[in-house]
Structures are given as C-alpha cells and as structure tokens.
C-alpha positions as CSV (number, residue, x, y, z in Angstrom):
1,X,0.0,0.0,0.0
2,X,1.8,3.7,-1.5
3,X,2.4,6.1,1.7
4,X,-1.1,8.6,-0.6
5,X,-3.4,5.6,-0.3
6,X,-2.7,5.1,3.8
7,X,-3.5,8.6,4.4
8,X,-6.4,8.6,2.7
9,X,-7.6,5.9,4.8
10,X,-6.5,7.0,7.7
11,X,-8.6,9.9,6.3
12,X,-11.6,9.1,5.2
13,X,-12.0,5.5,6.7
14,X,-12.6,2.1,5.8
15,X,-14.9,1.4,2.4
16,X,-17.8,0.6,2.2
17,X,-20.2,-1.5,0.3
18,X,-17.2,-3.0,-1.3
19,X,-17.6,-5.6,-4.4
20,X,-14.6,-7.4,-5.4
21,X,-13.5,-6.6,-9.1
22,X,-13.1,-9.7,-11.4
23,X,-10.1,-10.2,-13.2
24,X,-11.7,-9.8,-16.5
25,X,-12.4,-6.7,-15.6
26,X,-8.6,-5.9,-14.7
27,X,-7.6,-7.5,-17.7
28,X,-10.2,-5.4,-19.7
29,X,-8.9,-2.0,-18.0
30,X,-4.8,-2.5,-18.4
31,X,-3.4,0.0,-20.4
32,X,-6.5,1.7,-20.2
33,X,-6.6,2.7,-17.4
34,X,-3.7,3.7,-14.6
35,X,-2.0,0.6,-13.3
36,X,-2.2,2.3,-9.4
37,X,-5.8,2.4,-9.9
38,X,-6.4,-1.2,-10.7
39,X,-4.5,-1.8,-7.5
40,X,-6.6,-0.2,-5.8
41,X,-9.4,-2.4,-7.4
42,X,-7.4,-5.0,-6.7
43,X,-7.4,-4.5,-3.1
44,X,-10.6,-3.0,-2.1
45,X,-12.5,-3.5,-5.0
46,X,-15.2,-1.3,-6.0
47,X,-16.5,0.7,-2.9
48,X,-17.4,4.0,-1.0
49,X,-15.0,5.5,1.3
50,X,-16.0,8.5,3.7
51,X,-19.3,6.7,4.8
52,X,-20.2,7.0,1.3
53,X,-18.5,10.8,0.2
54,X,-16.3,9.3,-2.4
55,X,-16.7,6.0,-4.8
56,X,-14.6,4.3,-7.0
57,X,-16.6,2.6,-9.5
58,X,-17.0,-0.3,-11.7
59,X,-16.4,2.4,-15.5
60,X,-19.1,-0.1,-17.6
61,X,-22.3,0.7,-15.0
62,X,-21.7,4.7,-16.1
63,X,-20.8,4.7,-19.9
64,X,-24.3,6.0,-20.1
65,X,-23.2,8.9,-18.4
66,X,-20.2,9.4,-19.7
67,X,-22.2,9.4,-23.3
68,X,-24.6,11.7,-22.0
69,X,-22.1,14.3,-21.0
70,X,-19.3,13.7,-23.4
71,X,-20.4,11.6,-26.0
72,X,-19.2,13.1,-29.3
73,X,-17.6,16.2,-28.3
74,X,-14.2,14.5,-27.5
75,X,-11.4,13.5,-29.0
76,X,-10.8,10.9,-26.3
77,X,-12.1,8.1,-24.8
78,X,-13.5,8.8,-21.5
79,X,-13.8,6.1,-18.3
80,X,-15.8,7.1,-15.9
81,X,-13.4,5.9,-12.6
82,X,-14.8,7.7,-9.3
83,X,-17.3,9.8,-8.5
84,X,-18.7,12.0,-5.1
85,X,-21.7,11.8,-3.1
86,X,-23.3,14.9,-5.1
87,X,-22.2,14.2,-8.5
88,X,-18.8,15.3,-8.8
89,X,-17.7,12.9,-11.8
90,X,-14.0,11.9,-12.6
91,X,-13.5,10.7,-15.7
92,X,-9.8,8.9,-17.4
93,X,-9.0,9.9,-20.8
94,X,-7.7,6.8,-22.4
95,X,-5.8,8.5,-25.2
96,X,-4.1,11.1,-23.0
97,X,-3.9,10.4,-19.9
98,X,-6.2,13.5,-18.8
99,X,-8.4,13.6,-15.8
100,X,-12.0,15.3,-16.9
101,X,-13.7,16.6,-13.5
102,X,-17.1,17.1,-13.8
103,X,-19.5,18.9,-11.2
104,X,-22.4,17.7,-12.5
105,X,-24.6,19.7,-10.3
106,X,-24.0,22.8,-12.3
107,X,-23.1,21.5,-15.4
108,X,-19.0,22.6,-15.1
109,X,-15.8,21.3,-15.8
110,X,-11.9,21.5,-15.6
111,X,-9.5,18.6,-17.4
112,X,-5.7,18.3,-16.5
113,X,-2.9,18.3,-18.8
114,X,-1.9,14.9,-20.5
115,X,0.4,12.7,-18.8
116,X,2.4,10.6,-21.0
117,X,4.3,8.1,-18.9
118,X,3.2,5.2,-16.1
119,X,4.7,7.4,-13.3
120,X,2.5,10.6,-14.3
121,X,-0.6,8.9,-14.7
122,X,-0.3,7.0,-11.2
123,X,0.4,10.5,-9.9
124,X,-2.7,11.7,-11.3
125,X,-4.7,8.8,-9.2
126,X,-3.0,9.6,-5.9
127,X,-3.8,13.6,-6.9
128,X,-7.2,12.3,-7.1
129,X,-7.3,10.8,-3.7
130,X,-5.6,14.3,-2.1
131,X,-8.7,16.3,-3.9
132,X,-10.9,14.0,-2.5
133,X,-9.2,14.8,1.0
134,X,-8.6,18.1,0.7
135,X,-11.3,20.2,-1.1
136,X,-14.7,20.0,-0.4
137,X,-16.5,17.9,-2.5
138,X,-19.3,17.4,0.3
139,X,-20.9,20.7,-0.2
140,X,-20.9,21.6,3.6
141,X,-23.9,19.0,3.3
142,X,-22.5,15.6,3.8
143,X,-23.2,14.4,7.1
144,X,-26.2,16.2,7.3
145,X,-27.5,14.9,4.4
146,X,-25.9,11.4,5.7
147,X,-27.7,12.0,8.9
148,X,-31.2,13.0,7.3
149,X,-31.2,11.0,4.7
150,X,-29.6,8.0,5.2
151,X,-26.4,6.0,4.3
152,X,-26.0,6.0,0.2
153,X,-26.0,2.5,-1.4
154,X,-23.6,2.1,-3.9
155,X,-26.2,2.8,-7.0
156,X,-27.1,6.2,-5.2
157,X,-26.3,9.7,-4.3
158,X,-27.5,13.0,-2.9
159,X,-29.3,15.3,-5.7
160,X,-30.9,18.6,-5.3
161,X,-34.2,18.6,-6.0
162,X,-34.9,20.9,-7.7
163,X,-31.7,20.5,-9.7
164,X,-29.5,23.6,-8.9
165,X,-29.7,24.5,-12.6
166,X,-33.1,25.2,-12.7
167,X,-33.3,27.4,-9.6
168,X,-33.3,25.2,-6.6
169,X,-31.2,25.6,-3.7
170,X,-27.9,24.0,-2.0
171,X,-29.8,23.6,1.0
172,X,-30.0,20.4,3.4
173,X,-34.2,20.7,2.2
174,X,-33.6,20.3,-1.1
175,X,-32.0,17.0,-1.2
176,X,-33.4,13.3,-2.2
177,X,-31.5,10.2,-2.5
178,X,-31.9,9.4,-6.1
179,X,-30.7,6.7,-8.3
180,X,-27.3,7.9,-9.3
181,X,-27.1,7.0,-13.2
182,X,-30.7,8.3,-13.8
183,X,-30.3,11.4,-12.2
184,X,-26.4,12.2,-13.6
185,X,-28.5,11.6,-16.9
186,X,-31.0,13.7,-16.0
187,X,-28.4,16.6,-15.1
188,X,-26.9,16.1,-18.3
189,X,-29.6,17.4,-20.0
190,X,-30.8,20.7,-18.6
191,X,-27.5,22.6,-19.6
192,X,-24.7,22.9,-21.7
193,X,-21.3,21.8,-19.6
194,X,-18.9,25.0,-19.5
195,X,-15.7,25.0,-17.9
196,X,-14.6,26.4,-15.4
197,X,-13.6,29.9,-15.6
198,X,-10.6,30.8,-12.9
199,X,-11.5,34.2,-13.3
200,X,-15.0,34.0,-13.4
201,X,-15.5,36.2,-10.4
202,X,-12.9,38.9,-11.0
203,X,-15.0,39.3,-14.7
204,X,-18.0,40.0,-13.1
C-alpha cells in the first residue's frame, strides 16, 4: 500500500459496500486505465469511502453517463473511474492520460494536462485521492444529508431537487437520494457543460 493511499484511509476511513472486481475486468482496463488504480481495485474492490462521500466505480455501469455528457464532443475516450456523493464525476481519458472533473450539479468542468508516462498517470490517481481529502467535494452538506437522509447505497447519491440549474437551492431541504445513473442523466440534459472559468469572479 503507497504512503497517498494510507493517508487517505486513515482519512476518510474504511470502504464501504465494497464488491470485489473480477479479473476480467482488470484484464479489460490494463493500459487503459492507470496501473495504481487497478490496485486499488485489486485491493478494495469497488466501494465508497468516507461513509459514502467518495466511490470508485466499476467504468461499464456509467458509460451511459459518460455518453450523456461527453459523448461526441471528445477527442478521447473517456472512463468514468470515481465519483462523489453529489455528482462530482472523474473521468480517465484513455488516449491522453487526462483527468475530466465534472460537477455535474452545475453542469462545469476542468480537465488536466496529458500525462504521457506510467509514473504521471499513477500520480494523477493519488492527486485524485488528495482532492478527495482536501477540497470540499461534500458541499458543507455531507453528514447532514448522511444523517437525514440516510447512508447512500452504492447505485445512489445525494441530488438537489430541484436541480441547482433550474433554480433550486444547496440547502440540506432540497435533497433526495436518487438513483445515481438516472439522475447524472438527467443533469446532463438541462445545460450545456462550461468550464470552469478561474476568473469568473474577477469578470464579473
């Protein structure tokens, strides 16, 4: 186990809901994928961590979302590898060894810069378990929304309802447990993704 990986444990906690990934599916995803992340299949399989904040996910169950969102406007080949609680989606660029982030709540996204060899695209994973750590991809709503709401299965997540881009609200009120495909479908639909703009404020 890398020293990025412990931390994050120690972190967020044991996984959850864990299913062991079958070797087929390893076979499938090598060279496609990073090698650090199929160890990481390897050894925990495909689970939540966080009480159910952050999931690493079996890529087939979501190429219906990765369609919906990206589906003919890339050059790439997107994966779909982990996503968050609310919708935050993190997809692997096959060809170029890109990470696509996705906050699929309000329809916006930023994408690394290529990573050409084994070393940078394993750094990329552990980068994704530091986000993951570090920023706040629970809203401020998490363990509220844990609390209220109840544990997430591995199929679910937290969605405003309301969706955000139609009006509604971040607020604790707002939020349903939904089916996760359906609704990241849904989302995908009621705007045109934008990037992120680092500016964006300053401009205004």
């Amino acid at each position: 186990m890398d020293a990025i990986f412990s931390i994050f444990l120690e972190t967020l906690g044991a996984p959850i809901a864990s299913r062991p990934v079958p070797p087929s599916a390893v076979e499938h995803y090598q060279g496609k994928l990073p090698n650090q992340l199929l160890e990481y299949w390897k050894e925990h399989g495909w689970c939540g961590y966080g009480g159910g904040l952050f999931w690493l996910v079996d890529p087939r169950e979501y190429e219906g979302v990765v369609d919906a969102w990206v589906g003919g406007n890339s050059h790439d080949t997107y994966h779909l590898i982990a996503r968050s609680a609310f919708g935050e989606l993190y997809l692997w660029g096959e060809k170029t060894g890109s990470m696509l982030t996705i906050a699929a709540y309000h329809s916006r996204y930023f994408i690394s810069a290529p990573s050409s060899t084994d070393e940078e695209r394993d750094n990329k994973i552990q980068s994704l378990l530091m986000w993951a750590m570090t920023e706040n991809i629970g809203l401020d709503l998490f363990d509220e929304a844990r609390e209220t709401l109840g544990d997430l299965q591995a199929n679910e997540m937290y969605g405003f309802v309301p969706a955000l881009m139609l009006g509604g609200s971040a607020t604790l009120d707002r939020l349903q447990r939904l089916d996760a495909e359906v609704h990241l479908i849904i989302l995908s639909q009621l705007a045109n993704l934008e990037p992120y703009e680092l500016d964006e404020e300053e401009d205004e």
